[in-house]
N, C-alpha and C positions, 0 to 999 in steps of 0.2 A: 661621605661621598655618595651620591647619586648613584641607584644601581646602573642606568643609560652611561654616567661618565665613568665606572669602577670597569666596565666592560669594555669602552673605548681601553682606559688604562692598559688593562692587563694585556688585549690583543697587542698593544703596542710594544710592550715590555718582553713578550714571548716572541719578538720577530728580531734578527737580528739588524744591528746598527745600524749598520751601513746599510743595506735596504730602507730603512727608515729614513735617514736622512737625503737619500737619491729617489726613492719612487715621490711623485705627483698624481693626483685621481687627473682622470679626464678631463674636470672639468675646470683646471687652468693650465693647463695645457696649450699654449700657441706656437703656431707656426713661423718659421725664421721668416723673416723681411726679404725680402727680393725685388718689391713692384718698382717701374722707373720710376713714380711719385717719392717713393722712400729715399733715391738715390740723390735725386732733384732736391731734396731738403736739407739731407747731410753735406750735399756738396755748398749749399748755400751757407749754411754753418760754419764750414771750413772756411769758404771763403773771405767771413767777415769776422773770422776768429772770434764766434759766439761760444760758449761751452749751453751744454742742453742739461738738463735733470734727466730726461729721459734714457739721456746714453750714459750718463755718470750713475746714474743709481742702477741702472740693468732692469728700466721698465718692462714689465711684458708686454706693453701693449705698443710699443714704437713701433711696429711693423704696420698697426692699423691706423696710429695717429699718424705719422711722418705719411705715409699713403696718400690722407687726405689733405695734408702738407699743415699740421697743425705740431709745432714746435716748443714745448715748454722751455724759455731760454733761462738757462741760470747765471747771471750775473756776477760780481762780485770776483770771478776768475773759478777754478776748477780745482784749490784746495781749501778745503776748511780745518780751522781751528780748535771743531769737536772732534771728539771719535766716537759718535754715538754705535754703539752692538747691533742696530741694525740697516747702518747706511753704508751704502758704496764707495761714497762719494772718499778720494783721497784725503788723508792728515796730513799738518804739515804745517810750514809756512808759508803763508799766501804770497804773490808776489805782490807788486805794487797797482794800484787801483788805475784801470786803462780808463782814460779819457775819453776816447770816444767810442766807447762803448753803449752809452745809451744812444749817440748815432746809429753806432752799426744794428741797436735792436730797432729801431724806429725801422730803419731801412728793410729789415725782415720781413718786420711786420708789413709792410706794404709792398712787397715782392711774392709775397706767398698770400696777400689779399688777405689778413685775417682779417674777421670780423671781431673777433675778442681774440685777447692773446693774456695767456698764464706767464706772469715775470716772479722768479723766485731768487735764491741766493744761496753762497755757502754759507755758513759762520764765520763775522769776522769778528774775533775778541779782539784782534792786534787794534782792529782802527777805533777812533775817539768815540763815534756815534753809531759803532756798529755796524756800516756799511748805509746807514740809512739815507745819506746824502745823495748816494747813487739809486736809489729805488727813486727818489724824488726827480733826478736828472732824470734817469728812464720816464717817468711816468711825463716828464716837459715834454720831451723829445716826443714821446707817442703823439699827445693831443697837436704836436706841432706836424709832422708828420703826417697820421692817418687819425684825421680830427675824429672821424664814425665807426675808429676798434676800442669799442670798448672792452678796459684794463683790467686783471685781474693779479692782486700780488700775492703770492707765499712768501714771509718774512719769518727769518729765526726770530729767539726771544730778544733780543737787542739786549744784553743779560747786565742788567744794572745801571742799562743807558734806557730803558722801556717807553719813560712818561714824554722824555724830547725827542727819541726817533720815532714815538706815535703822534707826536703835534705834526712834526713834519711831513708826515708822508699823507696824515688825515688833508692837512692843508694844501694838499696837492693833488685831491682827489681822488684815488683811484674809484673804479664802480665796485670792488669788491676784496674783502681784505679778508685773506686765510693766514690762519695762524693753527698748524695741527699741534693737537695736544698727543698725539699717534700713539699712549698705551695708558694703561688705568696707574693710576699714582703709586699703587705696592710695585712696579716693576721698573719704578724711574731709574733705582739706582745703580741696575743691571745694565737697561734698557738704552736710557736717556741720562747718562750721571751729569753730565752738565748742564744738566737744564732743571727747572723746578716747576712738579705739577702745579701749583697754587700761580706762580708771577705767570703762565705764561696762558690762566685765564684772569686774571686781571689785566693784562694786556688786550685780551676779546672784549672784555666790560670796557674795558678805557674807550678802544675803537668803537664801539655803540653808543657809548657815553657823548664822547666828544661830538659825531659825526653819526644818528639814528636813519640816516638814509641813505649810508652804506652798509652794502650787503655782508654780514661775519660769516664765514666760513670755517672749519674746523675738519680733522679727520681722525681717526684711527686704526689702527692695524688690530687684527685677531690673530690667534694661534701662538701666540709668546706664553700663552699660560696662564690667561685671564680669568677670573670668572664670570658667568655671565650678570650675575648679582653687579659686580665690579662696573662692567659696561654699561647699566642703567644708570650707574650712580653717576657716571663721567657724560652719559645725555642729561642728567638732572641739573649736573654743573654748570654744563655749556648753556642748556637753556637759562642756570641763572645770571648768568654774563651776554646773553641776549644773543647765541650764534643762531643763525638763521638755519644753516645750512648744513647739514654732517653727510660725511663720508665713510666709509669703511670698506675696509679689503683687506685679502688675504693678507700675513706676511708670508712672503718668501725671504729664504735663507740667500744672500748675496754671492757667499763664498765659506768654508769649511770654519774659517776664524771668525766669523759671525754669531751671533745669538741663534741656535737651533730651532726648527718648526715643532711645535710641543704638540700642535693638531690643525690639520688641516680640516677647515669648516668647512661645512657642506652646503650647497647653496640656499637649501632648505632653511640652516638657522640662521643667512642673511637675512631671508626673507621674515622670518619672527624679528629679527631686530631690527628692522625696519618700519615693522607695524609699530612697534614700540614707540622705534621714535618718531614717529608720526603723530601718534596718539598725546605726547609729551609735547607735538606743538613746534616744528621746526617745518619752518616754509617748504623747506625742501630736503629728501636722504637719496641720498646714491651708496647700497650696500649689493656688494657682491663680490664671488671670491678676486676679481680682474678689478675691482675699482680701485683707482689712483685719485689724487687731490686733482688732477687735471686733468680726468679722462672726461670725455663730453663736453668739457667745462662751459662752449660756447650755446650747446644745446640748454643745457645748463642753467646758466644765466638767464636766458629768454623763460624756462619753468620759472625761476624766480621772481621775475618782473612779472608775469603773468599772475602768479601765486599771489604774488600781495597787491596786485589790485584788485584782483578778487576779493581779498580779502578787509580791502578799504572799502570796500562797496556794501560789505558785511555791513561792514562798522557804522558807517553813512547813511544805510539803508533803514 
């Protein structure tokens, strides 16, 4: 062990528990939601009985997104099938698959003027294809809809169903396809036991494969206990499955039955993992202790399209 990490260690070990697991540094630290913009979004949600990632996982940042009325809607209904150790979102069984639901997002989307809007999901192992029929309806509904928001999806691993709910939903366009791999492969089966790190970047390569002019997307969490060895390897991966785009942020701990925070990173070694994966060749990194798979996402996007035409022009040049 590293003398820098042997010293983290110990200080941690000499503090008692509960301090440990309640205190937060400063620097992710946010302020409750109050603005009428946040109220105006939630109420809109309600209204058309959407569920959000945002309020089901315990984002920190929904006080500054909902503000700007920028709404990550999670589909699929508000139980999932996993119980992954570090998600909020409730277990269970899901109820049955609402119909007009890719309505009522389309309608969002265009009451709240997205310019891009993040569509994601819970797990659903119960259904045949995985839920993927409804990211397809969503994604109709939006271009019918609000033809100029351009779509962004978060999809689980469609776990055994992969090869035909990525034809589907490739054949349906979306502008950009996130699939997080959210922690390095020694900690899947603490972390993520229903999911496997291998199928769920072959999933990223399938979506590149199939479809090289949509954007791949990918993220992960720090502080579960990783090493940093570990997280170059997991940008060496995704770059070799073609993901454009990586994210990382802190984890925080959901609730006491959760997976505990083993270290809270400092902004400082975002930012080395960042040059890193830069360096490795990813159009685009959003790393910081506050980054989510959808924070910025629409600023975002515009870096991307920007990046690689620059980047054609390299190549052309």
């Amino acid at each position: 062990m590293a003398s820098g990490s042997a010293s983290r260690y110990l200080a941690r070990m000499t503090e008692p528990a509960q301090v440990i697991r309640q205190r937060k540094p400063d620097w992710i630290r946010v302020k409750a939601p109050t603005s009428p913009g946040y109220h105006s979004t939630r109420r809109l949600m309600r209204d058309l009985g959407l569920a959000t990632v945002c309020e089901e996982a315990a984002c920190p940042n929904i006080g500054e997104c909902w503000t700007k009325k920028h709404a990550t809607v999670m589909i699929l209904g508000d139980t999932c099938t996993r119980a992954c150790a570090f998600c909020n979102v409730k277990t269970g069984m899901p109820r049955a698959v609402d119909p007009l639901e890719p309505e009522h997002v389309a309608i969002a989307a265009a009451e709240l003027g997205l310019e891009h809007i993040v569509v994601t999901s819970v797990d659903r192992d119960d259904l045949p294809d995985g839920g993927a029929s409804q990211f397809v309806k969503v994604i109709e509904a939006l271009r019918k809809q609000t033809p100029n928001t351009t779509i962004e999806i978060l999809t689980p691993d469609f776990r055994n169903k992969s090869e035909a709910a990525v034809d589907a939903i490739v054949e349906a366009g979306p502008d950009v396809y996130n699939h997080n791999l959210e922690t390095v492969p020694r900690l899947y089966p603490t972390i993520r036991p229903g999911a496997r790190y291998y199928a769920s970047l072959r999933l990223l390569e399938s979506v590149k494969r199939k479809a090289p002019h949509i954007f791949t997307k990918s993220g992960v969490m720090v502080g579960l206990g990783e090493q940093r060895l570990e997280v170059h390897q997991v940008m060496d991966d995704m770059r070799s499955a073609g993901v454009d785009f990586l994210t990382m942020g802190q984890y925080l701990q959901p609730t006491p039955r959760h997976a505990k925070v083993e270290e809270f990173v400092p902004p400082q070694a975002f930012d080395a993992y960042a040059a890193i994966a830069r360096a490795k060749g990813f159009l685009l990194v959003a790393a910081s202790p506050l980054t989510r798979s959808s924070y910025h996402a629409g600023d975002d996007f515009k870096k991307m399209q920007a990046n690689r035409n620059a980047q054609l022009e390299r190549a052309n040049g």
